[in-house]
N, C-alpha and C positions, 0 to 999 in steps of 0.2 A: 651184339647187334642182331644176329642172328635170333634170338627169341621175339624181337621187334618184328621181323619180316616175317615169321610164325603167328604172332596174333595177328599182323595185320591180314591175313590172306580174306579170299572176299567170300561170304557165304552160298553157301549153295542155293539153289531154285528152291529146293526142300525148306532150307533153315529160313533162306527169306519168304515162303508163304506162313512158316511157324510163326512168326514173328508178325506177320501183319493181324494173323488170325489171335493172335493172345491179346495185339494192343485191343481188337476190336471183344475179347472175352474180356478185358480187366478193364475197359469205360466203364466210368460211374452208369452212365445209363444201362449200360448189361448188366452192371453188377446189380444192379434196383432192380430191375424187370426181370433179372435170371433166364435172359435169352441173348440173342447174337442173329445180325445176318449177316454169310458170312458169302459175299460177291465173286467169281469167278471175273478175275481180271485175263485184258486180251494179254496172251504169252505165257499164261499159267498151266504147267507142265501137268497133263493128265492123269498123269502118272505119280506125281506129288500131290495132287487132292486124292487120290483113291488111298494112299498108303497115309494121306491127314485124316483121314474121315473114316476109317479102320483104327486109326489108333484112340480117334475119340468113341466109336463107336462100342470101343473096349469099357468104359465108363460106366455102371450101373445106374447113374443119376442121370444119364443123360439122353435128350432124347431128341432124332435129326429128323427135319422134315425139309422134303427137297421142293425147291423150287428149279424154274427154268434156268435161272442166273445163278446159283447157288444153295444154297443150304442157309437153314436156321437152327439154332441149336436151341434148345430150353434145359433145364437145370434144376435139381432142385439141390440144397443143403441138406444134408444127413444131420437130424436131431439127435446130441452126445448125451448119455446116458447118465 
């Protein structure tokens, strides 16, 4: 019972903005247009967008343009040789 009360624990501020920000990168509509806007909800920890947006920012393909509300990200696919 004890591994039960282990998965269930409740995710972090972190892992729940990861999450909202992949549903909104893997919409069909982002996936076609190869962009994303990515909203700054009220209670979203400042501190978990700067270390989200550092870790995309690591991304060669990818490239962040800020607005007031948040951020938009564009993308391209790497052509495989």
């Amino acid at each position: 019972m004890s591994q039960v009360a282990a998965s269930a624990t409740t995710p972090t501020s972190y892992e729940q903005l990861g999450a909202r920000v992949s549903r909104a990168i893997n919409a069909p509509a982002a996936q076609r247009s190869r962009s994303a806007v990515l909203l700054r909800a009220e209670g979203d920890s400042p501190e978990d967008w700067a270390r989200l947006l550092d870790e995309i920012a690591e991304n060669d393909n990818v490239t962040i343009a800020w607005r007031d509300d948040g951020v938009q990200l564009f993308w391209t696919v790497p052509v495989e040789d």
